[in-house]
N, C-alpha and C positions, 0 to 999 in steps of 0.2 A: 424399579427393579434395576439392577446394575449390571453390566454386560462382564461376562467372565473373563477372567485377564487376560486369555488367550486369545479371544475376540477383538477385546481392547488392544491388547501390543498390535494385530493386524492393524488395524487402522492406523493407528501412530503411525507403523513402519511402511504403511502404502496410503496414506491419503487421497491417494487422486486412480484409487481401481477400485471401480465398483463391486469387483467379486465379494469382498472381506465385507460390506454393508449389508449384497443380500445374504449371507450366512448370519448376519444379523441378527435381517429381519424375520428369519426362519426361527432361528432360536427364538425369539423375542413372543413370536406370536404363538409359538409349541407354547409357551407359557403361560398364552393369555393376557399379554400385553399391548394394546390399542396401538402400541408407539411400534411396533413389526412392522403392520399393515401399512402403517406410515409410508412407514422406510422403502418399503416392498412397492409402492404407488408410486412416489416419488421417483423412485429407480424406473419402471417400467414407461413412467410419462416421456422417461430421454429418447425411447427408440422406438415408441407407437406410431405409425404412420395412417393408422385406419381412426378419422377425424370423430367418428360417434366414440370407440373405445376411449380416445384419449379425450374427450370430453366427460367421459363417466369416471375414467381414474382421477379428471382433477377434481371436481366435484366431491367422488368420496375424499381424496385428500384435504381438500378445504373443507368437510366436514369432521373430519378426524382432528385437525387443525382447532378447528373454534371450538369444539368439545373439552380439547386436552390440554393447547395451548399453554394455560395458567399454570396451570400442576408441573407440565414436563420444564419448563422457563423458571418457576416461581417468582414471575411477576407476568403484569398483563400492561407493561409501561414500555416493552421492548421492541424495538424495530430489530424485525430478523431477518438474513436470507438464508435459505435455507437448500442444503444441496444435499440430495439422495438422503432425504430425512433426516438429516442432521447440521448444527447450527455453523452456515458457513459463518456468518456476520454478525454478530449482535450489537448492536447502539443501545447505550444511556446516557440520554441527556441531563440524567440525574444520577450520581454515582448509589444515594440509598436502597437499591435493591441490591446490589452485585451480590453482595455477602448472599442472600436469597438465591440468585440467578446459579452462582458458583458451585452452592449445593444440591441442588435441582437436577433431575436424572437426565433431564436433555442440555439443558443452559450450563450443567457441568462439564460437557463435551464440547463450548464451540472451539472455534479453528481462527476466529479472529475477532479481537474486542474493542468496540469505540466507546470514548467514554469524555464527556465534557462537565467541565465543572471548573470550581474555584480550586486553588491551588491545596488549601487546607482536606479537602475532600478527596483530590487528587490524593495526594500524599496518603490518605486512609487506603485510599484504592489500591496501592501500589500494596501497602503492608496485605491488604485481603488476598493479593495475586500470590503474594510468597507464600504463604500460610497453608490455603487453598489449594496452590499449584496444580489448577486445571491442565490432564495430563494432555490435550493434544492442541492451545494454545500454541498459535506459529504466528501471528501478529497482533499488534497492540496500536491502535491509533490514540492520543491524547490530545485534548483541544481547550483552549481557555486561556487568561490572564494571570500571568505571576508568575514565582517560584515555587514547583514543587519539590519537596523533599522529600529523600527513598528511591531506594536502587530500583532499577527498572529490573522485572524479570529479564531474566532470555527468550528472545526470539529472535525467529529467522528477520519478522518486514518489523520495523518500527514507523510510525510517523508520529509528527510533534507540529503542532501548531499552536503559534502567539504563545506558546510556554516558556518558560525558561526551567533545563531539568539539575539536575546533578550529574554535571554528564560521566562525571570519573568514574559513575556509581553506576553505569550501563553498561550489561555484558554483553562486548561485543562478538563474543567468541561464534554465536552460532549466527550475526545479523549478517545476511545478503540484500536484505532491501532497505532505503533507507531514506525517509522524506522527512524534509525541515522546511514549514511554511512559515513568513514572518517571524521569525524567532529574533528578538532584538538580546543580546545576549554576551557580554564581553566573554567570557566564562567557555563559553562555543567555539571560539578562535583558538584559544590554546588545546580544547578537546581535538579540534579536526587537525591541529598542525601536529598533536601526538600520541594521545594515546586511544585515537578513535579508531574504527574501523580501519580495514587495508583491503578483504577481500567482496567490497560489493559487487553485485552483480548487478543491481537497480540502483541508481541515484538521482534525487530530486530536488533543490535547493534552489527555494521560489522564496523572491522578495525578504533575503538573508540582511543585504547591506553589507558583505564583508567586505576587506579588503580584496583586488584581484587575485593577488598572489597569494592569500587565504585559500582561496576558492581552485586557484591552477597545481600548488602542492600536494592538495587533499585530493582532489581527481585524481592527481598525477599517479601518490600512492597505490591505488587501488588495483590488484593484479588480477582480476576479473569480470575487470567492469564490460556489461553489454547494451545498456541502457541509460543514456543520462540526461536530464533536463532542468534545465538552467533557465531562470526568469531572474533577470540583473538590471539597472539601469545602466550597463557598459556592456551590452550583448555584440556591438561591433568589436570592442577589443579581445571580449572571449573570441569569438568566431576568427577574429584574424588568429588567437594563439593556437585553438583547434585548427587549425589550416595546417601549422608546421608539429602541433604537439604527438611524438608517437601514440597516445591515447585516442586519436583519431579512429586508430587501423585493429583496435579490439573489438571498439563499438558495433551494435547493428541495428541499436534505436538511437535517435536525436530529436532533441526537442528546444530548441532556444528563442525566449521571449524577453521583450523588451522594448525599449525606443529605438532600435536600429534604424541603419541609413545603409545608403548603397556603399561605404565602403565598407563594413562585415560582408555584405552580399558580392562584392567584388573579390573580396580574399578567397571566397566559397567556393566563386569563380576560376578560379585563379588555380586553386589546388583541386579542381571538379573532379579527377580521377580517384582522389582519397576519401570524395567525399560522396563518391558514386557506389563506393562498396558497401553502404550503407542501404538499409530492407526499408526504413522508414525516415524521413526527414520532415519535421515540421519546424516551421517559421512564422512568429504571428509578434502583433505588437508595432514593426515596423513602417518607415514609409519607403519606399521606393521608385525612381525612376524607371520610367516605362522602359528603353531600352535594357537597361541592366536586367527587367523582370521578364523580356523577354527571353534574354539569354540563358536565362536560369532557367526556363523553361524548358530550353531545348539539351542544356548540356547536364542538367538535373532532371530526369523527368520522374524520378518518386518525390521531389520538392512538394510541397504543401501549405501553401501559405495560408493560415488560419486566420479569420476574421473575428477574433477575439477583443474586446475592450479593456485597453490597460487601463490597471489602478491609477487614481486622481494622483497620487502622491509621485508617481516618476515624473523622475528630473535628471537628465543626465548629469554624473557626478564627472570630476577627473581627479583622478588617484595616479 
């Protein structure tokens, strides 16, 4: 059963208030629809504090779940997360159900799609997105080997890993998030240095290989950046540019990984008030001398240093 367009535009236009889902689930279940009660469960589990109730709502919800699952997804291959009875996240590690999933009364509503495969299936994937055009689709994750070809829909978050895309063919008009993991990709350089994004508000760019000044222009661009995370094999020379870069003072997450040494941690040092107005700072990857980790201690004290294991293949480059 399909939710009436008035319904539907709420959700579009307020994704994140629950009101517009239990009016949903109201309608849904006036009608006789298993998928209401869902909705109606799911919602009620966020603000139960009485521990027998909310043991009985999730039970009926995971009965409701393994009953209807298959029907509302159309498939039974999908890794979902599911928020206030509708599909925050859906994974396929196989792209052959999507077409299935996309037409499906619940799998045609989710809000963010992973999808892994070879580049040939990719590329089918993208065509079924356009076609399709699941209307409340706000991110798309992609994972795999090769070149795919075909325009990326629009959305707000994209991620890309070990892919190489067409990136000219990406509309960047509505993307605020924006993650690139190992992407080996000449094609990528000229996209970021022009006709890529400008207004992120997220950025992630782990194990790229770019040139530096690749990677300091495309930041630079960006007129609302508030989050960024960088994993480089030259994460001292970042951290020294971020020391003097205005792009410092927009930020209010940081995140840089890599082989650093106490001179990145020194310049940090060095400019500690710029880098104090920052909510969240993480640092992992490096090694550091005990005095210098002291001092970051005490003149950073949201610092963070993450015990993380860097990939076998960093080396530090110099460019």
């Amino acid at each position: 059963m399909k939710l009436p367009p008035g319904l539907l535009d709420a959700l579009i236009s307020s994704p994140d208030a629950q009101a517009g889902y239990l009016v949903a689930a109201d309608w849904l279940t006036s009608a006789g629809d298993p998928w209401g009660e869902f909705i109606s469960a799911q919602c009620r589990l966020v603000g139960e504090t009485d521990p027998s109730q909310f043991m009985a709502l999730r039970r009926r919800a995971e009965a409701l779940l393994e009953a209807n699952s298959t029907r509302w997804l159309g498939t039974g291959d999908a890794e979902v997360d599911w928020r206030w009875g509708f599909v925050e996240r859906l994974t396929l590690h196989e792209t052959g159900p999507l077409e299935a999933v996309l037409r499906s009364q619940v799998g045609g509503l989710l809000r963010t799609l992973s999808l892994e495969g070879g580049p040939t299936a990719l590329g089918l994937a993208l065509e079924r997105l356009h076609r399709l055009a699941p209307p409340r689709l706000e991110g798309l994750a992609l994972s795999g080997k090769g070149t795919v070809e075909g325009a990326v829909p629009p959305v707000r978050r994209l991620e890309c890993t070990g892919l190489s895309l067409e990136w000219a063919r990406i509309d960047v008009e509505k993307l605020v998030e924006l993650r690139l993991i190992e992407v080996r990709d000449a094609g990528l350089r000229g996209w970021l240095e022009g006709e890529g994004p400008t207004a992120l508000q997220h950025l992630e760019l782990l194990e790229l290989a770019l040139p530096l000044h690749t990677t300091q222009r495309f930041i630079e661009r960006q007129t609302s950046l508030e989050a960024l995370h960088l994993e480089d094999d030259l994460p001292d020379d970042l951290a020294v540019w971020l020391a003097q870069s205005p792009v410092l003072s927009k930020l209010e997450h940081l995140a840089l990984g890599g082989p650093a040494t106490d001179v990145g941690l020194d310049a940090m040092l060095r400019h500690f008030a710029r880098f104090s107005r920052l909510k969240t700072l993480i640092v992992y990857g490096g090694r550091y001398g005990p005095t210098v980790k002291k001092w970051a201690y005490k003149q950073l004290p949201q610092l963070v240093f993450e015990a993380r294991r860097p990939p076998s293949g960093w080396a530090t480059r110099r460019r």
